[in-house]
N, C-alpha and C positions, 0 to 999 in steps of 0.2 A: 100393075095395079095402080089404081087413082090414089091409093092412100099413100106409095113410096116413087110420084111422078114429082120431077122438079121442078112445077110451079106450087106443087103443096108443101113441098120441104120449104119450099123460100118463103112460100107464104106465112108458115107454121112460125120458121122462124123471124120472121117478121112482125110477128104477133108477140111473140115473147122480149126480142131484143126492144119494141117500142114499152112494154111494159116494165120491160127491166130497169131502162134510160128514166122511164117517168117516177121509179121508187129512189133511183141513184137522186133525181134531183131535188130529192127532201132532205139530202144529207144536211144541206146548208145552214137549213133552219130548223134540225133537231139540235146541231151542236151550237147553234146559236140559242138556243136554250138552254143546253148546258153548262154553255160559256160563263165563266165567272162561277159556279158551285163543284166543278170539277178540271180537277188537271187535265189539261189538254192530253198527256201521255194517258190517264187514264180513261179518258174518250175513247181514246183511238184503241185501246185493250181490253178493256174491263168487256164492251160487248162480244169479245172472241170469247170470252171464258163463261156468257153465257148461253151463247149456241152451242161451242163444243160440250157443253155437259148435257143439251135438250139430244143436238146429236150422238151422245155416249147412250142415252139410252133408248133413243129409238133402235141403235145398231142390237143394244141387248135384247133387244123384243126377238130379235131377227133371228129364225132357228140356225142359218147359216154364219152367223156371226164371227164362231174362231175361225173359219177357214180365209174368211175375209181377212182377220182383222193378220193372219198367218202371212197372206200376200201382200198385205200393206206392209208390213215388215221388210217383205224383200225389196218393195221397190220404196223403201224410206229413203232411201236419199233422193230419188224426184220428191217426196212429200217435203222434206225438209226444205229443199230448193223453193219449191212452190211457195210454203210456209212463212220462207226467214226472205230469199231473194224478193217473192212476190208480195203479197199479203201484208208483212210484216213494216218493210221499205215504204210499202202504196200508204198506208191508211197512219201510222207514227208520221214520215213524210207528210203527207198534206195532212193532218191534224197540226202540226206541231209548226209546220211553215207558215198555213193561216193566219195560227195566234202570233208568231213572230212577225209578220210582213201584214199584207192588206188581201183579204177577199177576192177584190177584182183579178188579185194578181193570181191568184188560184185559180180563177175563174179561164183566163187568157191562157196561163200555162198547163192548164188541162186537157187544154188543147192538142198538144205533143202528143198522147195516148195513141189516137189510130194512126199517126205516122210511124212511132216506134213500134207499135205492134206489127205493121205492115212489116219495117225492118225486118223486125228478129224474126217472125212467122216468115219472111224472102228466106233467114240463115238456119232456125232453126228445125222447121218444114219443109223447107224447100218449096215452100205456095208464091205462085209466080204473079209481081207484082208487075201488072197487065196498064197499060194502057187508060183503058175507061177505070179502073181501081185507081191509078193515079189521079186522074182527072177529078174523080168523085171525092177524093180524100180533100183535094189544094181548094174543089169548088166547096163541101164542106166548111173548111177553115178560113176561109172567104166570107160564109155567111155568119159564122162564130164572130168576126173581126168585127160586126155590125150589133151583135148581140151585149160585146164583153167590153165596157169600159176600161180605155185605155188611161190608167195611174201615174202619175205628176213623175218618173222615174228620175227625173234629176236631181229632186228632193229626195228622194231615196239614196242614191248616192251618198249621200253627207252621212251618210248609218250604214255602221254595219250589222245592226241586229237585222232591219228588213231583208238586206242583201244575202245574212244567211236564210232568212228564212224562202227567199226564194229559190235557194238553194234546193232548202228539204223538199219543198214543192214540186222542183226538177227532179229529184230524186223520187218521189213519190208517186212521179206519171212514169219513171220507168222501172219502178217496181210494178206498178199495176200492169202497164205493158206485157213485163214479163211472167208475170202469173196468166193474165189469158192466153199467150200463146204454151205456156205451159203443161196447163192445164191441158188444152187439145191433143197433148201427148198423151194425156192418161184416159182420158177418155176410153180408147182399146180398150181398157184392161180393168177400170171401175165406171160406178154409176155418178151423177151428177153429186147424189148426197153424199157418198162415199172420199170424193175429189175433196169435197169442205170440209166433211169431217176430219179428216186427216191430216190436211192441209192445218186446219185452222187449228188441230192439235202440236201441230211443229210452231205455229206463231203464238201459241201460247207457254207453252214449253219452253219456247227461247226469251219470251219478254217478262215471262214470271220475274225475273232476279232483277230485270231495269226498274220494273212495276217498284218492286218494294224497297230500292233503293233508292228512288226518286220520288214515291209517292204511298209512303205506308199508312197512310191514314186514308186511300181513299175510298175505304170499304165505310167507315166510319162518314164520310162525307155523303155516303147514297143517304143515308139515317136522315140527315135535313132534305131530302127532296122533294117537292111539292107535286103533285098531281099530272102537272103538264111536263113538269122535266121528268117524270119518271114509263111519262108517255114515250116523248123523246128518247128516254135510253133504249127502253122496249123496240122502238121503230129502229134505232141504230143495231141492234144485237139479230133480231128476228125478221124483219125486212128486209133491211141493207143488206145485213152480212149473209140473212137466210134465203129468203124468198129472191129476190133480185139473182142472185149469186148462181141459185139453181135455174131461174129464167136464164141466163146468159147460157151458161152450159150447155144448156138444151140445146139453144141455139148453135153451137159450137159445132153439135151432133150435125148439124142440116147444113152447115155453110164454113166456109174459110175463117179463119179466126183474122185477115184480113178484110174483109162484107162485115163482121159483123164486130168490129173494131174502130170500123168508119160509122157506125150508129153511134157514139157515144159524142157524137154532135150534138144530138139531140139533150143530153142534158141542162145545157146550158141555156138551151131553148128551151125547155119546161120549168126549169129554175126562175127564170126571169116571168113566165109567166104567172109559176105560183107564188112567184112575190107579190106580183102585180094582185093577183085575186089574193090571197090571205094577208098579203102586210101592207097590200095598199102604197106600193111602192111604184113609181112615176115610170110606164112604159115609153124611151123614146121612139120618135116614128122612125130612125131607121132600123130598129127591132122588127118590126113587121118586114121588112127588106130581108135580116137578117134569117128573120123563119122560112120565107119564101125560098131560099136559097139553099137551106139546108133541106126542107123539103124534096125539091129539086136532086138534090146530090143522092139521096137518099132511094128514093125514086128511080133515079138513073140505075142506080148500082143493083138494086133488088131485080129490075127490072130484065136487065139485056146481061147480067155479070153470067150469068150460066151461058147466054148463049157462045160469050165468048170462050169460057174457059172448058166448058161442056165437051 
């Protein structure tokens, strides 16, 4: 059938992972709004705990609900892994290394993402990391290196506050890593929205007691929010963590969690350009080198990855 042939599946997914990449690259500049009126550790939580409660009751609507929620139970220890290893690591991690280090530098070591994911998807999958998949990954992070300005690191050096927070950052692209290749394991067995609810109920579950030991007033902190940071939270809770999150997934259904690990190029190529268009921020000319490139890699890999691995 035309609808389950493998230029529709790539396509399909193709549609979703470019959509998914272009909501991830708002992250920037929601929490750059939020910066300064909320704890960085609250950024990075506060929106888990308001999808998992949008997703607690959509699940209740659902007539099949306990049976579901009976089999999440059994396989809670992938949900927790996914929760606390993935989710929890990625989004504390780069919230938290940001505000301690510099942006750019987030920017550069986010990079890491489709090569580790490629990794652990080789270890944990057993998905065979091919040739044109290598090539598409290093040409990728090739056109990143054009995109992501490279930060004074010898002056960083002299602190150690940036150097940890470069740290969390590292730790943050292998927590994300490893929640999508994760994820692709559960897929068999639950739905897209199933995967996050769950998920994001073990990342809440586990950071509830940090939240309020580190930051008990920050519920009390939403109280001053002005219009456009309360946009921002919204976009962080219900896009990021929702919409996007489900986009990926989908995608996971149609293609290797390596193909579609190597998209996540693109955010930093859509970042850059919706700075350039909303903040008015100075595109240089080897930006345009650098999109061409990731384009390119992108391209390559949707393109001819079935015919090899097919």
């Amino acid at each position: 059938m035309t609808a389950s042939s493998p230029k529709t599946r790539l396509a399909a997914a193709l549609v979703y992972l470019v959509a998914a990449n272009l909501f991830w690259a708002g992250q920037g500049l929601a929490v750059k709004l939020l910066d300064g009126h909320l704890d960085p550790l609250a950024i990075a939580l506060l929106p888990f705990y308001c999808i998992a409660a949008a997703g607690i009751a959509i699940m209740l609507s659902i007539r099949s609900c306990l049976p579901r929620c009976v089999l999440a139970w059994k396989f809670r220890r992938d949900f927790f892994l996914a929760g606390i290893c993935g989710q929890f690591i990625a989004q504390v991690g780069m919230t938290l290394g940001v505000s301690w280090s510099l942006a750019s530098n987030g920017a550069i070591l986010s990079l890491l993402i489709p090569i580790l994911s490629a990794l652990i998807a080789t270890w944990l999958l057993r998905e065979r990391l091919t040739t044109l998949r290598l090539a598409s990954l290093l040409l990728g992070l090739t056109g990143m290196l054009f995109l992501s300005p490279f930060p004074r690191f010898a002056s960083l050096g002299r602190e150690l506050h940036p150097l940890a927070g470069n740290l969390l950052i590292t730790a943050g692209c292998l927590g994300s890593a490893f929640y999508n290749v994760y994820s692709k394991r559960l897929l068999d067995h639950f739905s897209d929205l199933e995967i996050l609810l769950f998920s994001y109920l073990a990342t809440a579950i586990f950071g509830l007691p940090m939240l309020i030991l580190f930051d008990p007033h920050c519920l009390v902190e939403l109280a001053g929010f002005s219009a456009a940071q309360w946009g921002a939270f919204t976009y962080l809770a219900f896009v990021l963590y929702g919409l996007s999150m489900v986009l990926f997934l989908r995608a996971l259904r149609r293609v290797d969690v390596t193909v579609a690990s190597a998209s996540i190029y693109l955010v930093p190529m859509f970042g850059v350009a919706l700075a350039f268009v909303f903040l008015k921020e100075h595109l240089p000319p080897q930006a345009m080198v650098g999109f061409a490139i990731v384009i390119v890699a992108t391209w390559m890999l949707f393109s001819f990855d079935y015919a090899e691995t097919g």
